[in-house]
C-alpha positions in Angstrom: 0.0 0.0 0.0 2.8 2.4 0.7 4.7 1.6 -2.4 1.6 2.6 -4.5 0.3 5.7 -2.6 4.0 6.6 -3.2 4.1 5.8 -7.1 0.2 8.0 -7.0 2.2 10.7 -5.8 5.2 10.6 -8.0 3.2 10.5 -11.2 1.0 13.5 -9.7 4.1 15.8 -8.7 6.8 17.1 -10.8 9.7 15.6 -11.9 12.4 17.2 -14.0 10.0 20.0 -14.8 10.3 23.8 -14.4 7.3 25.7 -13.0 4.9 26.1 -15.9 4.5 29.1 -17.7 1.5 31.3 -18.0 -1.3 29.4 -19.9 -3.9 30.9 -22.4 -7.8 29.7 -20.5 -10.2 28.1 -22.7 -13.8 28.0 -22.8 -16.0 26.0 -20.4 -19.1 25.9 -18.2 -17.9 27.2 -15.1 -15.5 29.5 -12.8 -12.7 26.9 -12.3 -13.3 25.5 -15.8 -12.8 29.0 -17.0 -9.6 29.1 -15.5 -8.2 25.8 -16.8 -6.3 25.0 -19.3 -8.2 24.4 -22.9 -7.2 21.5 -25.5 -5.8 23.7 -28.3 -5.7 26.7 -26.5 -2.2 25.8 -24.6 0.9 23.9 -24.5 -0.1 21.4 -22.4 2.8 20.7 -19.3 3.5 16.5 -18.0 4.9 16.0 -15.0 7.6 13.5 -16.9 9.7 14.4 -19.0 13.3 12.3 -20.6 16.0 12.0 -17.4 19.5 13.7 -17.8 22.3 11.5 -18.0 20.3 8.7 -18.9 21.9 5.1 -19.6 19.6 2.2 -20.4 22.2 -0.7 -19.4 22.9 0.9 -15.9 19.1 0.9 -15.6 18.5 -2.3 -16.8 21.3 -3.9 -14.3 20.0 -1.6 -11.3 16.0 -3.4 -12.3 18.0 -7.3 -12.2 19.3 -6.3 -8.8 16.2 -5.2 -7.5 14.2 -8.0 -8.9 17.1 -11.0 -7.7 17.2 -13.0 -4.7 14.5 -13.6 -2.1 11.8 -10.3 -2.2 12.1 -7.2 -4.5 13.3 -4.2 -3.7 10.2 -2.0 -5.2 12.0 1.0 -3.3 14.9 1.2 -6.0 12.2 0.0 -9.1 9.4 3.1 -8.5 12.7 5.7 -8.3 13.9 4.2 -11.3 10.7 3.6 -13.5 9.0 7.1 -12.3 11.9 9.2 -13.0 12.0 7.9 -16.9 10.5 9.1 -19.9 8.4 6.4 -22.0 10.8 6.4 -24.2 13.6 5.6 -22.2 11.5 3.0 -20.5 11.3 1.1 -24.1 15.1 1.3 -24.3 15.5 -0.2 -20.9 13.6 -2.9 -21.8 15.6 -3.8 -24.8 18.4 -3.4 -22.9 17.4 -5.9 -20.0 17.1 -8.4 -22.9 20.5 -7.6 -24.2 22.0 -7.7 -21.0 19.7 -10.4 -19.8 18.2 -12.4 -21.8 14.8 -12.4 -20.3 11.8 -10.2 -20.5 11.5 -7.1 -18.1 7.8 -6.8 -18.3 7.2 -10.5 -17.2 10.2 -10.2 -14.2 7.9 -7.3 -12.9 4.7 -9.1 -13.3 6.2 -12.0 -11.5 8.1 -9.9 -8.8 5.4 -7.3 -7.9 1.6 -7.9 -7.3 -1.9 -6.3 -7.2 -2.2 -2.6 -8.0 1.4 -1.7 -7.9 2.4 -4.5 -10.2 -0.5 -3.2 -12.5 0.8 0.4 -12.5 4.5 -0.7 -13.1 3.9 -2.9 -15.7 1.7 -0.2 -17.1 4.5 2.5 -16.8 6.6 -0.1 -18.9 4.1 -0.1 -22.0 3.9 2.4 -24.9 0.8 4.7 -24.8 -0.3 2.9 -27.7 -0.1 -0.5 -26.3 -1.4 0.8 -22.8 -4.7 2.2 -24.4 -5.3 -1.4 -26.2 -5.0 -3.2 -23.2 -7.8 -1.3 -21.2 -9.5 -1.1 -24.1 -9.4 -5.2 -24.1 -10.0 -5.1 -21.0 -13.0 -3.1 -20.9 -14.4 -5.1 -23.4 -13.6 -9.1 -22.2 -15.0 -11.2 -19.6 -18.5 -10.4 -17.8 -20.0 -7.1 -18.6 -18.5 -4.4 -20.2 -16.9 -1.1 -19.0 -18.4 1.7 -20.7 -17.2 4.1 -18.5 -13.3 3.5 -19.7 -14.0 3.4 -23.1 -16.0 6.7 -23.1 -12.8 8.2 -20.9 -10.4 6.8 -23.9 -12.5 7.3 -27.1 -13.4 10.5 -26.1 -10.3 12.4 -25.1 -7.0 10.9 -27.6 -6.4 12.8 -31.1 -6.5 11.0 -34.2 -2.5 10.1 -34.5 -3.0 8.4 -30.7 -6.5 7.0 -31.8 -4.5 5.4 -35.0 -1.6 4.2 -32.9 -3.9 2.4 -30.5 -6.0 0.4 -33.1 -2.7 -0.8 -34.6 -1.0 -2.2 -31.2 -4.4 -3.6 -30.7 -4.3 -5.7 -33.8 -0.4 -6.4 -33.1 -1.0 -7.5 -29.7 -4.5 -9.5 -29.6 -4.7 -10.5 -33.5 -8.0 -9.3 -33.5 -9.9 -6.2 -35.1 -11.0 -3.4 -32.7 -13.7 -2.2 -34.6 -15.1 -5.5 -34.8 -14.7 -6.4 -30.7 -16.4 -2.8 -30.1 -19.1 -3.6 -32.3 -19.7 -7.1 -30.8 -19.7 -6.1 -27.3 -21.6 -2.4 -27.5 -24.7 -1.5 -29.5 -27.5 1.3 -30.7 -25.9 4.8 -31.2 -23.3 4.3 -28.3 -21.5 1.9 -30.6 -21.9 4.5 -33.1 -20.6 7.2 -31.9 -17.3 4.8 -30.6 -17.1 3.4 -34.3 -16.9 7.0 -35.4 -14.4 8.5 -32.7 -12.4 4.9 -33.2 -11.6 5.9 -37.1 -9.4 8.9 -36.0 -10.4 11.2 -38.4 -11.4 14.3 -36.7 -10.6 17.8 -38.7 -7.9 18.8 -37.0 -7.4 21.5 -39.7 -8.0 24.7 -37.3 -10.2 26.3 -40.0 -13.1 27.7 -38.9 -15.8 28.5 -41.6 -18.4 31.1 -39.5 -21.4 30.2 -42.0 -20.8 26.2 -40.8 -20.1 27.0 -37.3 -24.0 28.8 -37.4 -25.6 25.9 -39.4 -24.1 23.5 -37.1 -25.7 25.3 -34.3 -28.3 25.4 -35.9 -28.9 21.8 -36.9 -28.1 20.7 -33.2 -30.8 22.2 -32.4 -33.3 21.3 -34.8 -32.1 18.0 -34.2 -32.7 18.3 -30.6 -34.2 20.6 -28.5 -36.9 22.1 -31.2 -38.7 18.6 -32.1 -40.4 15.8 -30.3 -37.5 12.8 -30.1 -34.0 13.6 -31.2 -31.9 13.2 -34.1 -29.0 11.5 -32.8 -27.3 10.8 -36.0 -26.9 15.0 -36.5 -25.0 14.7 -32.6 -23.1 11.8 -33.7 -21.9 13.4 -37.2 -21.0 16.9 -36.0 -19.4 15.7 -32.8 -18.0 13.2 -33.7 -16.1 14.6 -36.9 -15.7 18.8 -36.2 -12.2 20.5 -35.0 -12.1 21.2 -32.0 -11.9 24.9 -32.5 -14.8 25.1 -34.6 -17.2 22.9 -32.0 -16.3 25.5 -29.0 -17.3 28.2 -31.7 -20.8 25.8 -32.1 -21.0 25.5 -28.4 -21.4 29.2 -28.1 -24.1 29.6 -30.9 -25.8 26.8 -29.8 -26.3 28.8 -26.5 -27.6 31.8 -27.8 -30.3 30.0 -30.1 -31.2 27.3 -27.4 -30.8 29.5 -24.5 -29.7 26.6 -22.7 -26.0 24.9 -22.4 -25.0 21.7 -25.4 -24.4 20.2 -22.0 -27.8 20.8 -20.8 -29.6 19.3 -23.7 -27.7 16.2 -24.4 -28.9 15.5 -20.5 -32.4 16.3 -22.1 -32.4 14.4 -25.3 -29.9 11.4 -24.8 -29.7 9.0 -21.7 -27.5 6.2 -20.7 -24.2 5.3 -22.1 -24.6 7.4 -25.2 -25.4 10.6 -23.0 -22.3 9.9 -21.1 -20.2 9.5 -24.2 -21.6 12.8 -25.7 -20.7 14.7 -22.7 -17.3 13.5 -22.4 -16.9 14.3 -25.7 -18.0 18.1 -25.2 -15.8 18.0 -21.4 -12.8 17.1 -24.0 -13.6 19.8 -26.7 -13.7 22.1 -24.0 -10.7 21.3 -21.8 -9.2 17.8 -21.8 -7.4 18.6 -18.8 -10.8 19.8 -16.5 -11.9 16.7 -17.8 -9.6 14.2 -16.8 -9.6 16.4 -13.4 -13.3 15.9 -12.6 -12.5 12.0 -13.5 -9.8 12.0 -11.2 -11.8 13.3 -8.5 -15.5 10.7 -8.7 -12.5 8.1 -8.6 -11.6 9.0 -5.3 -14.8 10.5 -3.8 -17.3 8.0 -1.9 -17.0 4.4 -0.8 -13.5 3.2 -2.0 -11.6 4.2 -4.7 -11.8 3.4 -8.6 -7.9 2.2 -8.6 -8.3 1.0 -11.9 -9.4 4.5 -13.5 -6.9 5.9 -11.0 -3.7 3.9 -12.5 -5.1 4.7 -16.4 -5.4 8.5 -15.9 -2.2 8.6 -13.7 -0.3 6.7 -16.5 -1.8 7.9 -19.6 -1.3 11.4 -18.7 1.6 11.9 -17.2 3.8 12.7 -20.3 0.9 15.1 -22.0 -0.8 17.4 -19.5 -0.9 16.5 -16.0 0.3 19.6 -14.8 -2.6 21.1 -15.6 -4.9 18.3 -14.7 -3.6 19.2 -11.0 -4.4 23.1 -12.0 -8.1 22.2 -13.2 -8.8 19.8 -10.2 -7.6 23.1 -7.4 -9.4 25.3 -9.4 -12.8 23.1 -9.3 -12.5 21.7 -6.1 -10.4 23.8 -3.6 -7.9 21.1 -2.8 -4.3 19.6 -4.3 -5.1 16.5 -6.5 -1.7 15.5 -4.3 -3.6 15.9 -1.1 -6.2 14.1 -1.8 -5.0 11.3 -3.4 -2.7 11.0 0.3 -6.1 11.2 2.2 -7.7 8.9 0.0 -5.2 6.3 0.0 -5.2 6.2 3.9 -8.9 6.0 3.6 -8.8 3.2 1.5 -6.0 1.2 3.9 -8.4 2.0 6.7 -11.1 0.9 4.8 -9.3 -2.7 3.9 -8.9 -3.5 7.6 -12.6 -2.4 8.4 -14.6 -4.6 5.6 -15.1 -1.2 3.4 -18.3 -0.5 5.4 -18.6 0.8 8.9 -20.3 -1.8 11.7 -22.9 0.8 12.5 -23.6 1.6 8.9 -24.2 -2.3 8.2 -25.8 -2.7 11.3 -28.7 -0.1 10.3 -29.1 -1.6 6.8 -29.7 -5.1 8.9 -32.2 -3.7 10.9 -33.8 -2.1 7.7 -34.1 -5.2 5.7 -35.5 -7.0 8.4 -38.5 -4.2 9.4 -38.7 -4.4 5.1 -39.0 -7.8 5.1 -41.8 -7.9 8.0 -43.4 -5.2 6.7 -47.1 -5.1 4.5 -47.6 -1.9 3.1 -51.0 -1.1 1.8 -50.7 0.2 -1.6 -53.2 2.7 -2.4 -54.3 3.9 -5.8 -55.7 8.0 -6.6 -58.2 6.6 -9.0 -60.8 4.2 -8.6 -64.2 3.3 -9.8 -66.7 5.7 -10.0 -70.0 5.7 -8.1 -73.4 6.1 -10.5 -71.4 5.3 -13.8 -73.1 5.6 -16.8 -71.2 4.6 -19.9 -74.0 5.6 -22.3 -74.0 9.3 -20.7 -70.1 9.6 -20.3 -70.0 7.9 -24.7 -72.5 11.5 -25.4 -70.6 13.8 -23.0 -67.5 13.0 -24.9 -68.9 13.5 -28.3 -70.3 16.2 -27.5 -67.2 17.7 -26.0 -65.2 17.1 -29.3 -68.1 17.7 -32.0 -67.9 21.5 -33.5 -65.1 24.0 -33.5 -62.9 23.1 -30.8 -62.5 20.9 -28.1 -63.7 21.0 -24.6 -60.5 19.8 -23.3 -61.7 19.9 -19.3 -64.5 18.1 -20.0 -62.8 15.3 -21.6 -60.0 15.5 -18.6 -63.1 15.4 -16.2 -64.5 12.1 -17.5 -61.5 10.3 -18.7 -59.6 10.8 -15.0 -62.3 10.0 -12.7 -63.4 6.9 -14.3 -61.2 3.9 -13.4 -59.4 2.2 -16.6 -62.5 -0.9 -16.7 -64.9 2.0 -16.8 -63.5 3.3 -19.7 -63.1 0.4 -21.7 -67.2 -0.1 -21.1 -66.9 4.3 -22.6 -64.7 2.9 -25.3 -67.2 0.2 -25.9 -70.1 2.1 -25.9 -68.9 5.1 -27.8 -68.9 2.8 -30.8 -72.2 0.7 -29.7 -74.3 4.0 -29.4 -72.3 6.2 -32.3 -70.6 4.1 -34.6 -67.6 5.8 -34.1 -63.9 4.8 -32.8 -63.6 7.1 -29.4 -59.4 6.2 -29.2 -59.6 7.7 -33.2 -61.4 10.7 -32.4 -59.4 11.4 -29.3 -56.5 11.8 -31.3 -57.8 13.9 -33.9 -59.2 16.1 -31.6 -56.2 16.3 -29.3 -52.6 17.0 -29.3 -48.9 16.7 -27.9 -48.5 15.3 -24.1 -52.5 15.8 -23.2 -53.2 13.6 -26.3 -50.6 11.2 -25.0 -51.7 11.0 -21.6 -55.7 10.5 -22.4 -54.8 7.8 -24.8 -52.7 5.7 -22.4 -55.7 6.4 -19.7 -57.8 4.6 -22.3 -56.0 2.2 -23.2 -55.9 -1.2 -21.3 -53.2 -1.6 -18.5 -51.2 -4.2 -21.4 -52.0 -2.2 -23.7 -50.2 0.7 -22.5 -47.6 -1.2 -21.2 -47.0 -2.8 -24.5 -47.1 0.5 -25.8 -44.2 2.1 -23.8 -42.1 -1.1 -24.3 -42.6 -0.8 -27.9 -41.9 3.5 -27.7 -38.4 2.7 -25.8 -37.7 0.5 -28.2 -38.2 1.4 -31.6 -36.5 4.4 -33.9 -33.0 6.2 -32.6 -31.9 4.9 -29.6 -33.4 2.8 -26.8 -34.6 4.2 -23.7 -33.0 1.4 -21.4 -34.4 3.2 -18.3 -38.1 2.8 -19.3 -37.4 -0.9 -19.8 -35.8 -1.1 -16.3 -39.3 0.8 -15.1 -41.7 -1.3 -16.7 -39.9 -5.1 -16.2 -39.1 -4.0 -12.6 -42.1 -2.7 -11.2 -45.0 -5.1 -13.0 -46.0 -8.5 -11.8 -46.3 -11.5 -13.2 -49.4 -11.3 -14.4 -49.0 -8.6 -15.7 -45.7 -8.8 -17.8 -47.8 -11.7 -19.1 -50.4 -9.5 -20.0 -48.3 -7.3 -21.6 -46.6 -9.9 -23.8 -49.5 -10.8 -25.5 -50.4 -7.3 -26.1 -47.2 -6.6 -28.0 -47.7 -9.9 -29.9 -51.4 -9.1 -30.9 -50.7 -5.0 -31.2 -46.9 -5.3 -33.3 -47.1 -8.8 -34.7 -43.8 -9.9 -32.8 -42.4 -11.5 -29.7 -41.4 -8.7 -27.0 -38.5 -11.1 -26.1 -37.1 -10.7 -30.0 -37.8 -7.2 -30.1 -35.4 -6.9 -26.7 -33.0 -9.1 -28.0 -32.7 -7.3 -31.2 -32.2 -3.8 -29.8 -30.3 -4.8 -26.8 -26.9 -6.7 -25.5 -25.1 -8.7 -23.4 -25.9 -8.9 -19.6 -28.4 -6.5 -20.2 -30.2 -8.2 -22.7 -29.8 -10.9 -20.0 -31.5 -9.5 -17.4 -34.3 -7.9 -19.2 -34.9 -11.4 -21.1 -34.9 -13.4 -17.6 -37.3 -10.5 -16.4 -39.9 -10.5 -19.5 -41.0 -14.1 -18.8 -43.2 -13.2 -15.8 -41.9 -15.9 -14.1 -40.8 -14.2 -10.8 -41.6 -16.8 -7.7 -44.4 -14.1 -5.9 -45.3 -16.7 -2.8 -41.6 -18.1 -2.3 -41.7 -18.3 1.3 -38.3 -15.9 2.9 -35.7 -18.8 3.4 -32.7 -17.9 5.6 -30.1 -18.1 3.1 -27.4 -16.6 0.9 -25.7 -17.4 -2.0 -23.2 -15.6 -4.1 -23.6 -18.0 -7.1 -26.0 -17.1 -10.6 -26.4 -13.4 -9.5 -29.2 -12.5 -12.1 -31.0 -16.0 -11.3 -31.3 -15.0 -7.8 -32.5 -11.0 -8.4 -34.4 -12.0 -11.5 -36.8 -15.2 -10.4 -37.1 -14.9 -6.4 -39.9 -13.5 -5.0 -39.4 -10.2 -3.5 -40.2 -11.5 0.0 -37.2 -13.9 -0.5 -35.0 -11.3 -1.7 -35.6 -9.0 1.5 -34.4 -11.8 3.7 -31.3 -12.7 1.4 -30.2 -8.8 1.2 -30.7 -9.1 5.0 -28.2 -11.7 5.3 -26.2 -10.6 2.9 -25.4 -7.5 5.3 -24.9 -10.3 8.2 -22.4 -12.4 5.8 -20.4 -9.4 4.2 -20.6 -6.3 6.1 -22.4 -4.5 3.4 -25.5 -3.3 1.5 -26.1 -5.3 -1.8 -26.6 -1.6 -3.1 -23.3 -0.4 -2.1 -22.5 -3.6 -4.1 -24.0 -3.0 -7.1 -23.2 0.8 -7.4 -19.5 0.0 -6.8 -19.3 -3.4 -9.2 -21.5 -2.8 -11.6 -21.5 -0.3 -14.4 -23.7 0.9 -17.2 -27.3 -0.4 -17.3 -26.8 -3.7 -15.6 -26.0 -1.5 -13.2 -29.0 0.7 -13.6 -31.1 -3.0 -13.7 -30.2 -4.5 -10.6 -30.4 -1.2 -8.9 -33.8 -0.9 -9.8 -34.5 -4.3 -8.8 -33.1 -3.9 -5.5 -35.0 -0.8 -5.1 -38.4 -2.0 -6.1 -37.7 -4.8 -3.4 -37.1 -3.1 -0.6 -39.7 0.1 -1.8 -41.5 0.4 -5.0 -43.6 3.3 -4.3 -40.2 5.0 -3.1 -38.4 3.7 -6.5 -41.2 5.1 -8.7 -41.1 8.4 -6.6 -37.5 8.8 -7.4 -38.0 7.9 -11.3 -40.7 10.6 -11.1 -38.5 13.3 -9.9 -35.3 12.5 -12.0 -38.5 13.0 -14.9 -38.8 17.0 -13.9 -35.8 17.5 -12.1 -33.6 20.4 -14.2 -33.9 21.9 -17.7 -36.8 20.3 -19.1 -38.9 17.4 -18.2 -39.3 13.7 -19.6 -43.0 13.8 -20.7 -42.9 10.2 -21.9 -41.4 9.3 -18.1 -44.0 11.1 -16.3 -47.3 10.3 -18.5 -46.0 6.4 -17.8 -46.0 6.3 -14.0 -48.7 8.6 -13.8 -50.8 5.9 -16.3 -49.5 2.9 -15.0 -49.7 3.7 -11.1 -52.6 5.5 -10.8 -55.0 2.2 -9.7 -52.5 0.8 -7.9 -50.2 2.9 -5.7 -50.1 6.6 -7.3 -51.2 7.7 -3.1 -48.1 5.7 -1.5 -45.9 7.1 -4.5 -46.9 10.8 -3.8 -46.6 10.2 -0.1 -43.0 8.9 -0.4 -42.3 11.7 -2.5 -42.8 14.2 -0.2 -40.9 12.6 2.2 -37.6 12.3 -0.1 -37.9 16.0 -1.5 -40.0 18.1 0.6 -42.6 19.2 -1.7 -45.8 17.4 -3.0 -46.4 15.8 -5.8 -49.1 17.6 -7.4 -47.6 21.1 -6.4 -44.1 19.8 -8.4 -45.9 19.2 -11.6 -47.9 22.4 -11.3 -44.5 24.5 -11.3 -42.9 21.7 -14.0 -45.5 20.8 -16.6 -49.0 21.6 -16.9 -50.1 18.0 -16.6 -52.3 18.1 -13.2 -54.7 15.5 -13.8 -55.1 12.1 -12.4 -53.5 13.0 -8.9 
């Protein structure tokens, strides 16, 4: 541990370099981001640069000596490997062979171990060859990590983009196009194939006329139409200097009157909204980039050692000097300092089982009330008293017959009728009228009121099937709407929704999933779509760590309560400390939700509901689902938890964010 909190500060302090000069600031969203260095707009200052005096065959013997007999001394190799240049490191190694006749790399790997072998060994690899391998590593095994390969695809230029696919080929024999490809899919895998080719414009020449049209264009392809053009982000983005997208960036503001950032939070979501903001952190300043990376590496539970070592290693030749000027100016603190504090944290936290006794304690006690507890669910509409489909059929006509619409009446009905009520108003709408009421409602309506009135009529599978079928089809898929629905519905009634989506779009929901989605994910939602959840499984005392996704995916949630129970007793932690700290992407985001919904649903669906109006803009399509979909079963407990997590009710937070206020 001391060895690598030592080679963490090394990398991070300066060696062999003068104080840096002066720097020109480049654009960003904020004070400190103001103040830090800009890609393009400064010479950009390492913290390692070529050692004086430098012979590789006195270095290479000094490594054997370190490396022979009983134990290593890793004093002697993190002085040596530290204080040299990549460069020079390449020369050493050739010149251990000479000397030698053996391979430096694999003496270290077989002299050091766990993260300080890993950052050694890493030291010892070209740049090239060092972004293949966590490339290769993000992409084999179980599960992929999206988060590294956004952090690499979205920050090299097109000569270190170029070098990297060709030591990938060299050293796995395999095509890195065709591994991304396999492993990632909808417009995130786009937007990697197109960053992986290298061929941004790296001209400097800015044409004023394109830089408006591009502005333009963003936001016609976003922000000024229903749904988003994501193949307009992924072209300009993706292919634009960097000079002329900070130029875009600015026009884009003016027309939008909100931030690119701001509105690829709005129109994107998931891995693809994470890649798109990288890639606009980078075209703004790769430095405050790396620098806010650095930091949610180190902040929380633990420490991310892994993104650590790659950001420590990869930029310590090109512009870590300024990393540790962009991480003061944002946070108030020396990147040196902290990484000191967090280290010691993380020692502290290997002798204490990562999670505090009283913290796991809590949890315990919460599982087990959770897993004793009944809570009444309780819907905000139910049946109506005196209903008359024949007079609620005429009131509707006559609301939409003539010029205009009588748009309250039709809210008055439709809301206070519960959903079997209005399939008997559907019914005899066309029984006493000869005339298709779902038809006319849509003629006669329009944007989010015409979408929430037609998922009130609609059947329950219906709608579901619906808003599997809207997250699913056209650009991009909204994994967090699947993760809603599969989560949150029962048996019976993912049942029901399957044979609405056979019956409505003439093909298996379980192919449609399987054709838009991939790998663990796909997995999940798969195992999920059967409806084949145990719901009376009776809460057996017992844990195991084996078929992870069996276990969250097919026991009932009674059963699960007690496992997560003793799953603080066996480890000393909360399966969603877990998941948040193992997990990435949207298996992440599935088991999450899973976990959630067991232990709370009402406080799950309250939390979706927020994130739906929370900020610039609101997700329509999120809130018209809950709203829809919860309002006969447990709408009351959802606003009730609600405003105990935020402090403000329900129905007064969609009066200030939309002007949706029915149904509540």
């Amino acid at each position: 541990m001391k060895n690598l909190i030592c080679l963490f500060l090394y990398l991070c302090s300066c060696c062999h370099v003068g104080e840096a000069a002066a720097v020109t600031r480049g654009g960003s969203c904020c004070k400190a981001e103001r103040a830090c260095p800009g890609q393009g707009l400064s010479r950009w200052f390492s913290t390692i640069t070529d050692a004086p005096d430098f012979d590789p065959c006195a270095d290479a013997e000094n490594l054997y000596n370190a490396m022979k007999g009983i134990g290593s001394d890793k004093e002697a190799i993190l002085d040596l490997v530290t204080s040299r240049s990549n460069a020079q490191r390449q020369e050493v190694i050739a010149a251990y062979k000479s000397s030698f006749g053996k391979d430096l790399i694999e003496d270290l790997k077989y002299e050091l171990t766990g993260k300080f072998e890993r950052l050694i060994v890493s030291l010892m690899r070209t740049p090239a060859y060092h972004d293949a391998k966590e490339i290769h590593d993000a992409l084999k095994g179980a599960g992929t990590n999206e988060r590294c390969l956004i952090e690499v695809m979205a920050s090299r230029t097109n000569k270190q983009t170029q070098e990297m696919v060709a030591a990938y080929n060299d050293a796995y024999g395999r095509n890195i196009e065709e591994d991304i490809t396999a492993d990632t899919s909808g417009h995130f895998k786009k937007m990697l194939i197109v960053l992986l080719q290298g061929t941004r414009d790296e001209s400097g020449v800015v044409d004023a006329d394109l830089v408006e049209q591009d502005a333009q264009d963003l936001f016609a392809a976003g922000e000024e139409q229903w749904g988003t053009d994501e193949a307009k982000f992924i072209m300009i983005l993706g292919n634009r200097s960097v000079t002329h997208l900070r130029m875009v960036f600015d026009a884009y503001e003016k027309i939008a009157e909100v931030s690119i950032e701001d509105s690829i939070k709005n129109e994107l979501s998931g891995d693809f909204e994470r890649l798109m903001l990288a890639v606009v952190q980078c075209i703004r300043s790769v430095p405050m980039f790396y620098a806010k990376r650095l930091y949610k590496s180190m902040k929380g539970l633990g420490t991310a050692d892994n993104t650590l070592i790659r950001i420590m290693i990869s930029r310590s030749e090109i512009d870590m000097l300024d990393i540790r000027e962009c991480f003061r100016l944002r946070y108030e603190k020396s990147l040196y300092n902290m990484i000191k504090v967090e280290r010691f944290k993380k020692k502290k936290s290997i002798l204490a089982g990562e999670f505090f006794p009283e913290a796991a304690q809590i949890a315990y006690k919460m599982w087990e009330l959770s897993a004793m507890t009944k809570v009444q669910l309780r819907p905000t509409v139910r049946p109506a008293s005196g209903f008359d489909p024949a007079a609620d059929a005429q009131a509707l006509r006559k609301a939409m017959k003539g010029f205009g619409t009588d748009e309250d009446a039709i809210i008055d009905i439709v809301a206070q009728r519960s959903n079997a009520q209005r399939q008997e108003i559907r019914q005899t709408f066309k029984s006493l009228l000869g005339r298709d009421l779902m038809k006319d409602l849509k003629s006669e309506l329009s944007k989010n009121l015409e979408r929430l009135i037609i998922g009130l009529m609609l059947t329950p599978a219906e709608f579901d099937a619906k808003m599997m079928r809207k997250a699913i089809e056209g650009a991009g898929t909204d994994e967090h709407a699947l993760i809603e629905i599969l989560v949150t519905r029962s048996n019976e009634q993912i049942q029901a929704m399957n044979a609405a989506y056979k019956a409505g779009y003439k093909k298996s929901l379980e192919d449609a999933i399987q054709s838009d989605t991939s790998g663990h994910f796909c997995r999940i939602l798969v195992s999920l779509v059967q409806g084949a959840r145990e719901e009376r499984g009776q809460a057996k005392a017992y844990f195991t760590f084996n078929n992870f996704m069996s276990i969250l995916c097919t026991r009932s949630f009674s059963h699960l309560r007690k496992v997560f129970q003793e799953f603080v007793k066996y480890t000393n932690k909360d399966i969603e400390q877990i998941i948040k700290k193992e997990m990435s992407g949207d298996v992440k985001n599935a088991f999450y939700a899973i976990v959630r919904s067991v232990k709370n649903q009402p406080s799950y669906l309250a939390d979706r509901l927020y994130k739906a109006m929370k900020g610039l803009g609101t997700d329509d399509r999120a809130l018209i689902r809950i709203m829809v979909s919860r309002s006969e079963i447990d709408l009351f407990n959802i606003r009730k938890e609600f405003k105990e997590t935020h402090d403000a009710s329900l129905h007064e937070f969609i009066q200030v964010e939309t002007m949706i206020v029915s149904g509540i």
